[in-house]
C-alpha positions as CSV (number, residue, x, y, z in Angstrom):
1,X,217.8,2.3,48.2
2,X,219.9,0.6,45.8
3,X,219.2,-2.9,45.0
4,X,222.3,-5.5,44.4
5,X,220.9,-8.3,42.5
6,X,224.1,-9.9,42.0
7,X,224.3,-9.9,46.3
8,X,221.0,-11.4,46.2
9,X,221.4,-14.0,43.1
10,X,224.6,-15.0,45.3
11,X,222.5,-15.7,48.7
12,X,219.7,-16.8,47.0
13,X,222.8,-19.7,45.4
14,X,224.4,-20.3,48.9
15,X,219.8,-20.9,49.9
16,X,219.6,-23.4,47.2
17,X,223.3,-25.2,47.7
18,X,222.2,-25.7,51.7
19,X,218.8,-26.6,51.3
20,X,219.5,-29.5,48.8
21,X,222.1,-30.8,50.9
22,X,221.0,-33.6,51.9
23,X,221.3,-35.0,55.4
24,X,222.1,-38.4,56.9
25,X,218.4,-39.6,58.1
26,X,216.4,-36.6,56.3
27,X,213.4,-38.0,54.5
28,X,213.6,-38.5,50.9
29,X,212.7,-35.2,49.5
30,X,214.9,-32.3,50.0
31,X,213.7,-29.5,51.8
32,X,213.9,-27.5,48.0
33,X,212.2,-30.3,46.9
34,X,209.7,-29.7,48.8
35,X,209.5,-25.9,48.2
36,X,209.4,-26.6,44.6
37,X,207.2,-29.3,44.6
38,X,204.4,-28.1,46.7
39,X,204.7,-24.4,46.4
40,X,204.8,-24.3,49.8
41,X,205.7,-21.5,53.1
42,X,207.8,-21.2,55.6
43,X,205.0,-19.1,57.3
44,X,202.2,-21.2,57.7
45,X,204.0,-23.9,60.1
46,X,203.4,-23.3,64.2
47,X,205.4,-25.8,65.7
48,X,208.7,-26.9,65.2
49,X,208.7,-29.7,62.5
50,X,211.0,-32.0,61.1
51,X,211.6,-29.4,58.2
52,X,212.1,-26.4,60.5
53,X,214.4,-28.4,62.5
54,X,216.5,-29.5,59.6
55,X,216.7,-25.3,58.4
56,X,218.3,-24.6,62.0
57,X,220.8,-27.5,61.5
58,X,221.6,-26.0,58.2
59,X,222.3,-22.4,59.4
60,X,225.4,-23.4,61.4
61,X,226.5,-24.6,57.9
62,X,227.0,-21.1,55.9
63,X,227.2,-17.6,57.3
64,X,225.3,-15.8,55.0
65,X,222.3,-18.8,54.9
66,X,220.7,-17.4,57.9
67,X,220.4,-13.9,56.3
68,X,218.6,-14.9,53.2
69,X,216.9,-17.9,55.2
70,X,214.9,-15.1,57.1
71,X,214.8,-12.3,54.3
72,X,212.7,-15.4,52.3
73,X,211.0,-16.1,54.8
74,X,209.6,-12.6,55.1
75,X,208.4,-13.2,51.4
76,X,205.2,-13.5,50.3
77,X,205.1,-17.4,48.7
78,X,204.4,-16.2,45.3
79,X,207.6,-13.8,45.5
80,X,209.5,-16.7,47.3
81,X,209.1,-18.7,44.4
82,X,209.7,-16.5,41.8
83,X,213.2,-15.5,43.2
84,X,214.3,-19.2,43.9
85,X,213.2,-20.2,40.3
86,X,214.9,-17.4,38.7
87,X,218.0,-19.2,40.6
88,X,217.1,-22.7,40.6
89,X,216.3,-23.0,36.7
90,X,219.8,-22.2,34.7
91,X,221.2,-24.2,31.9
92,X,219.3,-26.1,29.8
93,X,216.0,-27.4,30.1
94,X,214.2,-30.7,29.4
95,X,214.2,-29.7,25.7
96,X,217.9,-28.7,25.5
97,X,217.2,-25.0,25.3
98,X,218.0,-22.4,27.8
99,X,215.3,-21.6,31.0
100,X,213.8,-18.6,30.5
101,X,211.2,-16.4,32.0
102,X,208.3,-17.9,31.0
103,X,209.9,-21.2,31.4
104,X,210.6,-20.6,34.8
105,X,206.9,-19.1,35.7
106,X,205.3,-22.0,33.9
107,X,207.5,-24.7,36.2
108,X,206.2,-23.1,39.5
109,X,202.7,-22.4,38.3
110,X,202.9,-18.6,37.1
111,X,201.9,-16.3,34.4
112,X,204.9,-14.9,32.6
113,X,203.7,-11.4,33.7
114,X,202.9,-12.2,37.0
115,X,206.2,-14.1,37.2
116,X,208.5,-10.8,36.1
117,X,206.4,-8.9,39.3
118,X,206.9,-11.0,41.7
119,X,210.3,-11.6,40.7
120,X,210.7,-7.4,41.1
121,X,209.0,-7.5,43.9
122,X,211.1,-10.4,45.5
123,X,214.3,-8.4,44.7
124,X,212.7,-5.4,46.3
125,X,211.9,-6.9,49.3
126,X,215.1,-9.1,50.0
127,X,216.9,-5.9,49.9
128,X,214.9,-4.2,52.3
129,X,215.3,-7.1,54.6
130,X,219.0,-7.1,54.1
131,X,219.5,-3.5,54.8
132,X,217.5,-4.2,58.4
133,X,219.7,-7.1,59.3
134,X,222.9,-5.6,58.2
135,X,222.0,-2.2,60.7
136,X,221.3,-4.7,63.5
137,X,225.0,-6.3,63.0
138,X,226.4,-3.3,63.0
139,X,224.4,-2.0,66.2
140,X,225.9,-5.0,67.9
């Protein structure tokens, strides 16, 4: 299976651009914000909360959202992370030098090594997801 980062980078994009929309009447914090902020998971909420109904609101918004909302979601947290910081920190940084890699692990928490893993890991796994929903499309 051959992995297309540059598919991924791009859904991983149209993830961020939705999720830090924000909404008439949504809380303060973004729902990115959030992510970023807390480290948190999609996985480890039962009920339907403000934040997961926001998500469904924002899948009517872009095609392609609801493919890499799920493939994320399927993500261990660490990976999750990873992927949306390799995307999320571009450009220049707080000290006018360009985000990189170990920039990026140390904003979300990471080891440099464990970091470039996840990272690998995260593009593994988002294309294994993507392969799964793209043969249920074309089975229906």
């Amino acid at each position: 299976m051959a992995i297309d980062k540059e598919r991924i980078n791009d859904l991983v994009d149209i993830w961020i651009d939705q999720i830090a929309q924000r909404e008439v009447g949504w809380p303060s914090e973004s729902m990115l914000a959030k992510f970023m902020l807390y480290r948190g998971s999609f996985q480890d909420q039962h009920r339907p909360s403000g934040l997961e109904q926001f998500v469904d609101r924002q899948v009517t918004r872009h095609a392609k959202f609801a493919d890499i909302q799920v493939a994320l979601e399927e993500l261990e947290t660490d990976r999750a992370m990873a992927i949306i910081a390799r995307r999320y920190y571009l450009g220049l940084g707080d000290n006018n030098r360009t985000y990189n890699n170990k920039d990026r692990a140390s904003k979300i928490g990471q080891r440099l090594r464990e970091f470039e893993n996840n990272l690998n890991q995260a593009y593994k796994n988002i294309a294994s997801t993507l392969q799964i929903l793209d043969r249920r499309k074309k089975i229906n």
